[in-house]
VMD Tcl script that draws the C-alpha trace (Angstrom):
set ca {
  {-1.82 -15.52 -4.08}
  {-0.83 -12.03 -2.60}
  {0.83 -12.77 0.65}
  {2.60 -9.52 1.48}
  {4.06 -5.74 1.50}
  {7.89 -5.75 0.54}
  {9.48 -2.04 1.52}
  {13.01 -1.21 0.66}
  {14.96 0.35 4.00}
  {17.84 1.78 4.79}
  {17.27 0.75 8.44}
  {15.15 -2.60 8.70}
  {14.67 -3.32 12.01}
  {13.63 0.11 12.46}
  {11.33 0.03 9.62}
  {9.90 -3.18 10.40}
  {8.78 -2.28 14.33}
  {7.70 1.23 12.85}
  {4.90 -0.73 10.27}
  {4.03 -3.34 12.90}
  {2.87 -0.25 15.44}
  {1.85 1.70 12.73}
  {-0.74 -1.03 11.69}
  {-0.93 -2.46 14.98}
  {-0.38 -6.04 13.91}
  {-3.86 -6.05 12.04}
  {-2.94 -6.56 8.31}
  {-5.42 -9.01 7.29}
  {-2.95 -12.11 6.79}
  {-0.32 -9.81 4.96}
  {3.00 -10.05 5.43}
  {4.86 -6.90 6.00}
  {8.46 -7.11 5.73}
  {11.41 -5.02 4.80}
  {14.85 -5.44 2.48}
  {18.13 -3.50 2.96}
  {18.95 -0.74 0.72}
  {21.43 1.58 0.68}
  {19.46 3.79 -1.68}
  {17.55 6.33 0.20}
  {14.27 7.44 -1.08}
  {14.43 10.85 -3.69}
  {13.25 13.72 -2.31}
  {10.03 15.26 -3.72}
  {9.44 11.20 -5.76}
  {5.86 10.06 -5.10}
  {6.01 5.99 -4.73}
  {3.38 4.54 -6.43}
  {2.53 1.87 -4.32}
  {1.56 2.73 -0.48}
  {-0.12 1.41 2.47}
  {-4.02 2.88 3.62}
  {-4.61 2.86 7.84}
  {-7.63 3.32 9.27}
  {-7.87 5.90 11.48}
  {-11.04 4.76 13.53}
  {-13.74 7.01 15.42}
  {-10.81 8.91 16.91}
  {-8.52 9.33 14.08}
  {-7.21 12.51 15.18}
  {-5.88 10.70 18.14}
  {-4.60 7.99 15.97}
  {-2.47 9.86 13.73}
  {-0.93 11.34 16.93}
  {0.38 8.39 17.83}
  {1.89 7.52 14.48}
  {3.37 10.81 14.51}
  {5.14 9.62 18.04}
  {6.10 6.47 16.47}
  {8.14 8.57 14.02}
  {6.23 9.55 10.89}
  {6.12 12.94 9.84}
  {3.06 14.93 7.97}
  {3.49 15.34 4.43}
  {1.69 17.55 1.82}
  {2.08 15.81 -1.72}
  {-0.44 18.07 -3.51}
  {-3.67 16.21 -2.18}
  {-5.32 19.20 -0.95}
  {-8.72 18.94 1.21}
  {-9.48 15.44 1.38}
  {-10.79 13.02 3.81}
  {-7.76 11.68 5.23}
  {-3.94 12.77 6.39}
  {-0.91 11.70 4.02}
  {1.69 11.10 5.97}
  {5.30 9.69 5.72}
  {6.89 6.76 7.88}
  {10.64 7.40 9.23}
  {12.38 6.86 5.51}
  {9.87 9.24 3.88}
  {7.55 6.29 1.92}
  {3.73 8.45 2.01}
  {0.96 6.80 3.92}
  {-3.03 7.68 4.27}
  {-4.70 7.54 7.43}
  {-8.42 7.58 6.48}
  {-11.30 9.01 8.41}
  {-14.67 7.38 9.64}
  {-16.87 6.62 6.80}
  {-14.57 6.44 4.35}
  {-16.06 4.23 1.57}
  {-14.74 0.46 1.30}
  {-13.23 0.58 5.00}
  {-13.93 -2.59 6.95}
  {-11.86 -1.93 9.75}
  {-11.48 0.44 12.67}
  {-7.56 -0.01 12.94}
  {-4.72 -1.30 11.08}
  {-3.85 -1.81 7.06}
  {-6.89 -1.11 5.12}
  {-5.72 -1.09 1.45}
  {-2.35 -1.47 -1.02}
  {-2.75 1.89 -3.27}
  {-1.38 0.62 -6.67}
  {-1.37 4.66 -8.84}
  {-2.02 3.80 -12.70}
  {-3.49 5.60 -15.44}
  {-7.26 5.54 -16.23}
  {-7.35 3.66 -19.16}
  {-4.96 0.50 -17.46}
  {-6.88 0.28 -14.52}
  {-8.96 -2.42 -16.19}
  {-6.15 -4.68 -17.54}
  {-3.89 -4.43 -14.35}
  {-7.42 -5.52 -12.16}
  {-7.20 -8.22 -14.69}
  {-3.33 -8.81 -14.03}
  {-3.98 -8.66 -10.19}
  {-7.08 -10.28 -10.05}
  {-5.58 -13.94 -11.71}
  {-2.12 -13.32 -9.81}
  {-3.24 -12.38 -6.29}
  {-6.31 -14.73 -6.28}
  {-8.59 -11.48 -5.21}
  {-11.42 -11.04 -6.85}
  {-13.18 -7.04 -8.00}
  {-15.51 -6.15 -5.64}
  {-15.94 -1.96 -6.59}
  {-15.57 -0.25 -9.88}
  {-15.73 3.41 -10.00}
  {-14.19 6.40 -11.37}
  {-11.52 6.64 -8.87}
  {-10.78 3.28 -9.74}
  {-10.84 -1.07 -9.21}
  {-10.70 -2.73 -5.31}
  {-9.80 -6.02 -5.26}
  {-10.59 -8.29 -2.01}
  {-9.58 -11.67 -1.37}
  {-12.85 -12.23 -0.25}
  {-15.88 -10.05 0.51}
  {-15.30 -9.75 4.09}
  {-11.67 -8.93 4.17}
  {-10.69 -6.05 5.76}
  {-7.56 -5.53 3.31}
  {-8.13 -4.24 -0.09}
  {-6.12 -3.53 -3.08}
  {-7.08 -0.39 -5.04}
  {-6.06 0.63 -8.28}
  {-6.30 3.77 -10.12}
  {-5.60 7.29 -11.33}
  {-3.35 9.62 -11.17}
  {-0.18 7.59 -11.88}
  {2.49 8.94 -10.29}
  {5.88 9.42 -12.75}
  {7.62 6.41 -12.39}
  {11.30 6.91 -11.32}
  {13.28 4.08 -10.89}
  {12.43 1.15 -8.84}
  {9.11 1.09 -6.52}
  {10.39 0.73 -2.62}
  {6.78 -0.51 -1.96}
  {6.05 -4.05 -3.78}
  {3.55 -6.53 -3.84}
  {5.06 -10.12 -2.57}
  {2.94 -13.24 -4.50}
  {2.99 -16.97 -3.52}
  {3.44 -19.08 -6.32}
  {4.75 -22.73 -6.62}
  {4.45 -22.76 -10.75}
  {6.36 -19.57 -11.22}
  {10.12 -19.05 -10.71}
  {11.02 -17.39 -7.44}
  {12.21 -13.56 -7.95}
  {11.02 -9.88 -9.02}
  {8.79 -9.49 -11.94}
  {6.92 -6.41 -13.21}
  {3.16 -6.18 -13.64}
  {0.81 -4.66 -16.61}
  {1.82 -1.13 -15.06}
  {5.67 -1.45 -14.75}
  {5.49 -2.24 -11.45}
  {8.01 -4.43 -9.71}
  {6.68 -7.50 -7.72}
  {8.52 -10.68 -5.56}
  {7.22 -14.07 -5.94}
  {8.12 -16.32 -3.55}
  {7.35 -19.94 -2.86}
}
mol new
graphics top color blue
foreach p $ca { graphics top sphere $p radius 0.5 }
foreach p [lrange $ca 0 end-1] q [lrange $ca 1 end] { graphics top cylinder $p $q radius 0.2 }
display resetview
């Protein structure tokens, strides 16, 4: 079962009140926690996991308060779209969608976990994801797979294209609940790292 959000940080307890603001405390269930690292995150390295917010009917205002709660605007090549990337105080990217987006269920807080992959995996990692995290597809599209735990939940996963160049290890990962599995970090279909815990 998919319990949680694991980000690497060079500060944690800074980190950690930064993404409970940031989402407001509305995460649908999901854990959000940080790890010490003394790795800082490489400049001009896309992660390929991050963290959807809704922005709400005044998103404008919204993303002015993250930006006062220390994230930063970021341009990472996505050119016009409908939402803001932005970047939270250690640089990990963020999207703060706009009203209407499609497969928003929520005016505020964590909306989706962005996994990037490549076209042609998207359908064995919604596989992967759909039998580890107990979620189940609800969309498939061009842009890609999301995943809900159930219909009504207000958190999705989404998967698909472009896949950002891997380099090195993700700071975002996927946490997983599992009794029959051995605690620790595991990779999925896509290379990317995951905890299970107990």
């Amino acid at each position: 079962m998919l319990t949680g959000i694991v980000i690497d940080a060079l500060d944690v307890a800074r980190m950690e009140n930064f993404w409970a603001e940031a989402t407001r405390g509305r995460t649908g269930g999901l854990r959000v926690g940080c790890v010490p690292t003394a790795v800082p995150k490489a400049v001009g390295s896309k992660n390929r996991v991050h963290l959807d917010l809704a922005g709400g009917p005044d998103w404008e205002a919204e993303v002015a308060r993250l930006l006062l709660l220390g994230a930063t605007r970021i341009d990472i090549g996505q050119g016009r779209v409908p939402w803001d990337v932005l970047a939270d105080p250690e640089g990990n990217e963020f999207c703060v969608l706009r009203p209407g987006h499609p497969g928003v269920l929520s005016d505020s807080g964590l909306v989706a976990i962005c996994i990037d992959m490549a076209e042609e995996d998207r359908y064995a990692q919604s596989a992967f994801w759909q039998a580890e995290a107990g979620w189940h597809a609800v969309e498939y599209h061009d842009w890609g797979v999301r995943l809900r735990r159930t219909p009504a939940s207000t958190v999705s996963l989404v998967m698909g294209p472009p896949a950002a160049q891997k380099a090195g290890r993700n700071r975002l990962r996927l946490e997983v609940t599992q009794r029959d599995w051995e605690t620790g970090e595991f990779l999925d279909r896509g290379g990317n790292e995951f905890h299970v815990v107990r």
